[in-house]
Every structure is written in C-alpha cells, then in structure tokens.
SEFI-595258 format. One record per residue: residue number from 1; residue in one letter; z, x, y of N, C-alpha, C in turn. Coordinates in nm, 3 decimals. Each point is the difference from the previous one (the first is absolute). Layout:
N
    nr   rest        nZ        nX        nY       caZ       caX       caY        cZ        cX        cY
   NUM      a         Z         X         Y         Z         X         Y         Z         X         Y
...
//
This chain:
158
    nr   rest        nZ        nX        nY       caZ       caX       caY        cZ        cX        cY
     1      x    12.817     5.951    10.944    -0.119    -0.076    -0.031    -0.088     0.081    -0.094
     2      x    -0.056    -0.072    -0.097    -0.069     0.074    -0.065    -0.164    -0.041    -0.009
     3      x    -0.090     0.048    -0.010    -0.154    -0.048     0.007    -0.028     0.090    -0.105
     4      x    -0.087    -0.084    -0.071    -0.080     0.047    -0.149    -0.152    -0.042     0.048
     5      x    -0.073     0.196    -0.026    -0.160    -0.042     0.025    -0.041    -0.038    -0.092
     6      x    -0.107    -0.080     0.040    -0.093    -0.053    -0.127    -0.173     0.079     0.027
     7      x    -0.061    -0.004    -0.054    -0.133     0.061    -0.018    -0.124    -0.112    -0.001
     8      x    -0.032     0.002     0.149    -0.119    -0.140    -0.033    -0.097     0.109     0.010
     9      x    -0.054    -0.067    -0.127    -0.180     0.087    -0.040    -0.141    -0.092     0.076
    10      x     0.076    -0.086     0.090    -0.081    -0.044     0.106    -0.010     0.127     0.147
    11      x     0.120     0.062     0.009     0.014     0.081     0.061    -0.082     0.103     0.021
    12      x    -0.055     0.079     0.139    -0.091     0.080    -0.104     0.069     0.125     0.037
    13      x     0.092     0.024     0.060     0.118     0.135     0.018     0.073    -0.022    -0.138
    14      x     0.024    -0.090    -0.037     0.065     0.004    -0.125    -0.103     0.031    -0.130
    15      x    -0.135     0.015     0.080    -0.077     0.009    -0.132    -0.022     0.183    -0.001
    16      x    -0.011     0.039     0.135    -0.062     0.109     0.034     0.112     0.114    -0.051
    17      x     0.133    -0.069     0.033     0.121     0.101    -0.042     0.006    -0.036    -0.159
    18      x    -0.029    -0.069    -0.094    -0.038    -0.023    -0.076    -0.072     0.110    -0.059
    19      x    -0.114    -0.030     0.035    -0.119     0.149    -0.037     0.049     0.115     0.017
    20      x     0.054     0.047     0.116     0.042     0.127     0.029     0.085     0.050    -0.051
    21      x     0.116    -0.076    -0.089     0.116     0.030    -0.086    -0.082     0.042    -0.128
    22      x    -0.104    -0.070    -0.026    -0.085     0.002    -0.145    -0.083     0.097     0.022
    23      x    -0.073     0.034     0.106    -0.085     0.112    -0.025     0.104     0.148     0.042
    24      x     0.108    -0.024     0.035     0.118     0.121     0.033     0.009     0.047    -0.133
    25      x     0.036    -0.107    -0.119     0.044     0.034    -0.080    -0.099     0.013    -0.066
    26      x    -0.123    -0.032    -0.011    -0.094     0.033    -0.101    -0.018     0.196     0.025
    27      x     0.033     0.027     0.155    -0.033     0.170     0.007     0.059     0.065    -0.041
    28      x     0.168    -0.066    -0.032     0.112     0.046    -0.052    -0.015     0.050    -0.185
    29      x    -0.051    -0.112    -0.019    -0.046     0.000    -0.131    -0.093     0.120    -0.016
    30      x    -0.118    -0.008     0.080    -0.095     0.079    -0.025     0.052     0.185     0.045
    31      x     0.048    -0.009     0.053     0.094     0.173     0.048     0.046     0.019    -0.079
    32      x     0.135    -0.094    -0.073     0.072     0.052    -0.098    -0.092     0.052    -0.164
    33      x    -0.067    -0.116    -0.010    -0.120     0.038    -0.094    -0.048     0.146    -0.042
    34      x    -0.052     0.025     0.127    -0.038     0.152     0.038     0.089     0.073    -0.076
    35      x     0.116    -0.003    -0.006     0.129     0.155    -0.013    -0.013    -0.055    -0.131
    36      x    -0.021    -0.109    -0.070     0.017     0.034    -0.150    -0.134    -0.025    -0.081
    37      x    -0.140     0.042     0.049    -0.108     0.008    -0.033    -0.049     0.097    -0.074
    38      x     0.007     0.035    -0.137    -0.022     0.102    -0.119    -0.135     0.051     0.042
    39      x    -0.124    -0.047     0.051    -0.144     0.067    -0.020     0.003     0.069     0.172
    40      x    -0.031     0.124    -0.019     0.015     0.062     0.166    -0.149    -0.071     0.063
    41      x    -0.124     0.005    -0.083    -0.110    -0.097     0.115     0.043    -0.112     0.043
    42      x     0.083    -0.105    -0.047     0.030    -0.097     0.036     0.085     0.012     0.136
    43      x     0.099     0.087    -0.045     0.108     0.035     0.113    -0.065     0.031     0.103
    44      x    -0.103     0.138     0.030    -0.077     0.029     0.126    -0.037    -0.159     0.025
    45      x    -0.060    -0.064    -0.066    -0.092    -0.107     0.050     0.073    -0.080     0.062
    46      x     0.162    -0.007    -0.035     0.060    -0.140     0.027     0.063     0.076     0.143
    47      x     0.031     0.164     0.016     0.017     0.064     0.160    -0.091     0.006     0.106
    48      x    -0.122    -0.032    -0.085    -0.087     0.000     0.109    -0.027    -0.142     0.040
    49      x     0.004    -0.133    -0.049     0.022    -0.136    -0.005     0.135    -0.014     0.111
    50      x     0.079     0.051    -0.068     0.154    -0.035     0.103     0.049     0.067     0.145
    51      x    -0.040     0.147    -0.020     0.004     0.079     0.142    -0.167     0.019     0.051
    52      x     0.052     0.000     0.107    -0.119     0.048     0.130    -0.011     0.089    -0.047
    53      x    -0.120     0.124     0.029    -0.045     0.121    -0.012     0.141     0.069     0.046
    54      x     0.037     0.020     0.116     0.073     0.088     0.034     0.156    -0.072    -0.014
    55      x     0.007    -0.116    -0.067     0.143    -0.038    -0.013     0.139     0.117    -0.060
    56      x     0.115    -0.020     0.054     0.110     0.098    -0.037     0.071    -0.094    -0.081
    57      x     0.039     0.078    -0.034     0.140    -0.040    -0.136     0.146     0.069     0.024
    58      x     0.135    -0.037     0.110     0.070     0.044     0.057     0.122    -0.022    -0.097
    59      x     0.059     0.090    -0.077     0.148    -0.020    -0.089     0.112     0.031     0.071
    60      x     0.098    -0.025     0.027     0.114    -0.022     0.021     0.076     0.070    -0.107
    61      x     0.004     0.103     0.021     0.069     0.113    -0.120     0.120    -0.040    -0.085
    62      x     0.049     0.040    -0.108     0.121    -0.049    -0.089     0.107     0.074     0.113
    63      x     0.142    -0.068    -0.059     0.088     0.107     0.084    -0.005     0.159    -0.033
    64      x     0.017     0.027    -0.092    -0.030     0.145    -0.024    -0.100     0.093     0.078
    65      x    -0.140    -0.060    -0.007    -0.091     0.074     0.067     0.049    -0.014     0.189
    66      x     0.034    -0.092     0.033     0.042    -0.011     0.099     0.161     0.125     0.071
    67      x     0.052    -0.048    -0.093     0.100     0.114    -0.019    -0.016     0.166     0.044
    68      x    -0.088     0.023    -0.099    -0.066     0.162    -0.027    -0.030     0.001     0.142
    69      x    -0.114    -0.096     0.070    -0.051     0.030     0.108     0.071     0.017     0.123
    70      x     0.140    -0.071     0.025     0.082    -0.008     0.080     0.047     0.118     0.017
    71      x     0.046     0.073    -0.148     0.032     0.159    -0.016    -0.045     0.069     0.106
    72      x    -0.093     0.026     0.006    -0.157     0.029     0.076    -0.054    -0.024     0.131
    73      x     0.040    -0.051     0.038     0.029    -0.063     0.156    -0.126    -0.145    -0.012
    74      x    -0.033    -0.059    -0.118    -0.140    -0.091     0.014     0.113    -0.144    -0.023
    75      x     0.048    -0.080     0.164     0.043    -0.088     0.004    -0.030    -0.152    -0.107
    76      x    -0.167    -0.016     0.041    -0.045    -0.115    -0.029    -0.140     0.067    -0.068
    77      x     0.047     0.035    -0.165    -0.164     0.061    -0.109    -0.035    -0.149    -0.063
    78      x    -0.156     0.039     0.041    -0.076    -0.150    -0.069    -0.083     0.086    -0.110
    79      x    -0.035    -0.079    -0.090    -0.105     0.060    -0.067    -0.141    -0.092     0.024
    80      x    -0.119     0.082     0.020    -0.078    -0.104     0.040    -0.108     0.080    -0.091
    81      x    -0.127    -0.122    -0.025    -0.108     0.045    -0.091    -0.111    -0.144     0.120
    82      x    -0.088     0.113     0.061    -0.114    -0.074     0.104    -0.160     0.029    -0.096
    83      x    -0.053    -0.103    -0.024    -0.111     0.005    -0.004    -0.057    -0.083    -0.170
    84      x    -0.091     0.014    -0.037     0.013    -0.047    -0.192     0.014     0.137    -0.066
    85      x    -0.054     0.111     0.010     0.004     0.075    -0.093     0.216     0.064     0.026
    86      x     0.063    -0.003     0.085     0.145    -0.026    -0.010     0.092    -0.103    -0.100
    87      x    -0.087    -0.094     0.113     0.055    -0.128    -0.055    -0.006     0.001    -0.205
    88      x    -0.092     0.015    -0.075    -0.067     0.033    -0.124     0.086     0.041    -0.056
    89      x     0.010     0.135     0.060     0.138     0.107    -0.048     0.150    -0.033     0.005
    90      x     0.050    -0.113     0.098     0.097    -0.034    -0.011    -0.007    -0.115    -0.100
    91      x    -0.044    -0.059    -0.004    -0.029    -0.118    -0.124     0.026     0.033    -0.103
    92      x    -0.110     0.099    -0.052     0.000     0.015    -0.106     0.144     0.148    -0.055
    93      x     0.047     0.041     0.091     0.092     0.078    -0.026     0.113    -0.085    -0.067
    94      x     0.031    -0.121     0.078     0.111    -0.112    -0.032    -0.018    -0.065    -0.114
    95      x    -0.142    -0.020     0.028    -0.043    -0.021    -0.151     0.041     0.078    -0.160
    96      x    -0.041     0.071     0.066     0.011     0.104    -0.126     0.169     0.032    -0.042
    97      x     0.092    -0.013     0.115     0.142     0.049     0.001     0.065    -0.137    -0.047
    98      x    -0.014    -0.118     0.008     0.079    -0.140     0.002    -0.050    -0.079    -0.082
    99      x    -0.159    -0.012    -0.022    -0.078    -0.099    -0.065    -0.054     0.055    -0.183
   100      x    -0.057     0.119     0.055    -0.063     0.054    -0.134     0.074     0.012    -0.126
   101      x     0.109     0.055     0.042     0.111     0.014    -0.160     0.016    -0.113    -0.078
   102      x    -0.009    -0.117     0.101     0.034    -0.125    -0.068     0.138    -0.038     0.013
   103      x     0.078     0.049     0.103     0.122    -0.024     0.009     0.017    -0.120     0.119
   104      x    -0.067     0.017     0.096    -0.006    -0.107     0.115    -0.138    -0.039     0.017
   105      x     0.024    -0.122     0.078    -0.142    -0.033     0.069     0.087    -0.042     0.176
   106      x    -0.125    -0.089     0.007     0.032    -0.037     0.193     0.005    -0.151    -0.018
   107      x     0.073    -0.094     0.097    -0.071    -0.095    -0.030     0.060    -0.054     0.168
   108      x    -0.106    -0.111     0.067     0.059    -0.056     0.142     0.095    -0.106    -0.037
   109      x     0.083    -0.016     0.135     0.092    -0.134     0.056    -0.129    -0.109     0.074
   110      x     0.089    -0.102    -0.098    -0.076    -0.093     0.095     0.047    -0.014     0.178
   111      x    -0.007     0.125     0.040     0.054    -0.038     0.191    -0.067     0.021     0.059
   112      x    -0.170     0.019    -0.020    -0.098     0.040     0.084    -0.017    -0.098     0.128
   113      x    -0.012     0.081     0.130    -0.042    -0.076     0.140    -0.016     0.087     0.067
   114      x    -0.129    -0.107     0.084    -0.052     0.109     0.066     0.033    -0.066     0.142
   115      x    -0.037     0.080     0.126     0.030    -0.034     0.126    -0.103     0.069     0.096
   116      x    -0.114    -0.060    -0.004    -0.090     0.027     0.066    -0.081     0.117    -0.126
   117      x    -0.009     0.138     0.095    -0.070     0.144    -0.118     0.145     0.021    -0.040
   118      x     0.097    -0.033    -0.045     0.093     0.037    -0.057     0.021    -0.050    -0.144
   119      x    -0.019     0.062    -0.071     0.074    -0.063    -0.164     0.161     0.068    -0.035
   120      x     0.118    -0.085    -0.073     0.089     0.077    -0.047     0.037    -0.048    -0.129
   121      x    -0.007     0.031    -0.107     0.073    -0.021    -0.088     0.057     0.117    -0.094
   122      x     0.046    -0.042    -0.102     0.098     0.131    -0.064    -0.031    -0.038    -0.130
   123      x     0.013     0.088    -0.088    -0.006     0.060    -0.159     0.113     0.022    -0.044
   124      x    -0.024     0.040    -0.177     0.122     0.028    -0.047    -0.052     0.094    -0.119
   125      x     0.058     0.115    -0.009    -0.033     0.076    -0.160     0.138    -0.027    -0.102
   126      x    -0.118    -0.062    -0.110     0.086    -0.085    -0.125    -0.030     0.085    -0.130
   127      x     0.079    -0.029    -0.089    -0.006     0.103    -0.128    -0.140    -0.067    -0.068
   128      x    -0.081     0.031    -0.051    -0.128    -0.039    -0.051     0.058    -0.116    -0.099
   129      x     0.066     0.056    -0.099     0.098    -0.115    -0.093     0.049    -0.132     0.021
   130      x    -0.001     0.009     0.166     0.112    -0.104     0.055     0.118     0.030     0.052
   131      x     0.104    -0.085     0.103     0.080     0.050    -0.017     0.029    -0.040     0.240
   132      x     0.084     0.065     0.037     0.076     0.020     0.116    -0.096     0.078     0.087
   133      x    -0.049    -0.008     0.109    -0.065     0.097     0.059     0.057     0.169     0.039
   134      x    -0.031     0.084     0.009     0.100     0.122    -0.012    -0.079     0.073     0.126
   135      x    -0.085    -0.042     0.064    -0.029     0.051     0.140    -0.103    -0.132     0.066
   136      x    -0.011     0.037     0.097    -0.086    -0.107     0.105    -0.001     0.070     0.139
   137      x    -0.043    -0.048     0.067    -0.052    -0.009     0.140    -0.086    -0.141     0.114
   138      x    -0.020     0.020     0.144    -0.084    -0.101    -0.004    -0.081     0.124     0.145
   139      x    -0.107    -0.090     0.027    -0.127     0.053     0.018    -0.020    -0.062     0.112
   140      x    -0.044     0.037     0.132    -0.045    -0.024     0.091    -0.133     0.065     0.008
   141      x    -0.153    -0.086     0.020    -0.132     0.002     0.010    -0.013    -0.066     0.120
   142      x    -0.114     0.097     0.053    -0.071    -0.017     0.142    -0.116    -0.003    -0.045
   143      x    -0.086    -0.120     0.029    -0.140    -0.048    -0.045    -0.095     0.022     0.157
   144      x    -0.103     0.034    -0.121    -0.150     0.018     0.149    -0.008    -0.134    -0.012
   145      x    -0.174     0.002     0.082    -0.071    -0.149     0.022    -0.026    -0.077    -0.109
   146      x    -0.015     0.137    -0.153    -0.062    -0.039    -0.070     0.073    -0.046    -0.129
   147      x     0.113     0.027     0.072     0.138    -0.046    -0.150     0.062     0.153    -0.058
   148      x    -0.089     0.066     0.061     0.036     0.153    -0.060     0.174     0.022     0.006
   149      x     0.050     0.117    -0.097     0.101     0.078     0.093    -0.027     0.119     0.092
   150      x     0.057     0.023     0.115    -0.023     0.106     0.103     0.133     0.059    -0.038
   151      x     0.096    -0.018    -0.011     0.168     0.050    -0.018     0.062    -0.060    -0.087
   152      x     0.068     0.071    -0.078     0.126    -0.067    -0.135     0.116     0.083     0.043
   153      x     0.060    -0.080    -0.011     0.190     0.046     0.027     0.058    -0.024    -0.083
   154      x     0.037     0.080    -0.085     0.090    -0.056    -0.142     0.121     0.081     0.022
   155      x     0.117    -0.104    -0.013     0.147     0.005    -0.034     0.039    -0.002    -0.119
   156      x    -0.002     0.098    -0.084     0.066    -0.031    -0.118     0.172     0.003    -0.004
   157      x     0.016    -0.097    -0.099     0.130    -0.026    -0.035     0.019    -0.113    -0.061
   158      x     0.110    -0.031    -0.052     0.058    -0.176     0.005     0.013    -0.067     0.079
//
C-alpha cells in the first residue's frame, strides 16, 4: 500500500513544521555565511549574534589528526574552541586557510531541520570558480531559549 502526504496549510502542525524547516534553514544559511565573511567586525558580530557567550564549537578531527592521536594513547581527540574570542579564531583561521586565496568558498544544503533545540544540516566546500564540491560536512547545533548556539558538532567529510 502506498500513501502520499499532502500538506494542508489549514493545518497548523503542518504550518509550524513548515516554519521550523524555514527558520532551520535560514540558521543554516546564516552559520555558513559566517566561514566565508571577508570583514573580521562583521564576523565577531555575526559570532556573537549566532553563539551564546560561552557557546563551544566541537570538530570531529580529519582522519589523520585522529590517527597521530591514537599513536598516543588519545582514543577519541576533539578539537574544541569555547567561548567568542575562540570561536573568532577558529573562523577566521578557516577563513583565512579556504576562503581568502580565492580558491574556495562554503555554501549550505538545503537539509536543514530542526527537532526541538536541535538544528542539523550540512555544507559543502566548492571551488570559488564552480565546479563539484571537494569537502563538506554536516553540523549538529544545540540552541538556548534565545535561538543562540550553546554546542556545534561538526563532522567533516562527504
């Protein structure tokens, strides 16, 4: 048997999940923004707009760095940057390494949803020119009362 939903905009769960897909993805938009933002006042402004004061920024290491650490006896290495003046520095470091040359930028998937304080969607780094994406990840955000982020979990990869 097969059943096909339909979307009544009389509905108001259909309206509300509605919104929440749209304002998921409007944060999606607005995060990714951030990593390819050329003026650094803007950037502080748009970390202090998007994270809480004390929000973290949790990476999920490449295999390599992960690797090294295993060497080492460090099972499970995160890299984490807590607070804005961190957060700043990781931005704009990526910035400066991916965005500035002019070789890549960032740009989101349309798969943003959220689930309650949960947002997830994923990115992709594309050749500035155009072209195949040649890295990505997706992003798990934990929102305060106030829409803030408190925690970012980023998976990079394909």
């Amino acid at each position: 048997m097969t059943t096909t939903a339909t979307t009544d905009p009389t509905d108001p769960s259909a309206t509300a999940t509605a919104t929440a897909t749209a304002t998921a993805q409007q944060l999606a938009d607005r995060y990714v923004a951030l990593w390819t933002e050329p003026d650094p006042r803007a950037r502080r402004q748009a970390i202090e707009e998007l994270w809480a004061e004390g929000g973290v920024h949790l990476l999920h290491p490449p295999v390599e760095v992960r690797e090294a650490a295993a060497r080492v006896g460090f099972a499970e290495p995160v890299l984490e940057a807590r607070g804005h003046e961190e957060l700043e520095f990781r931005v704009s470091r990526a910035y400066e390494e991916f965005v500035a040359p002019g070789e890549f930028t960032f740009r989101t998937r349309p798969d943003a949803v959220r689930l309650r304080d949960v947002v997830r969607f994923s990115w992709e780094m594309v050749p500035s020119r155009g072209g195949q994406p040649v890295g990505g990840g997706v992003e798990f955000v934990v929102l305060d009362a106030d829409g803030r982020i408190t925690a970012d979990y980023q998976f990079p990869g394909l």
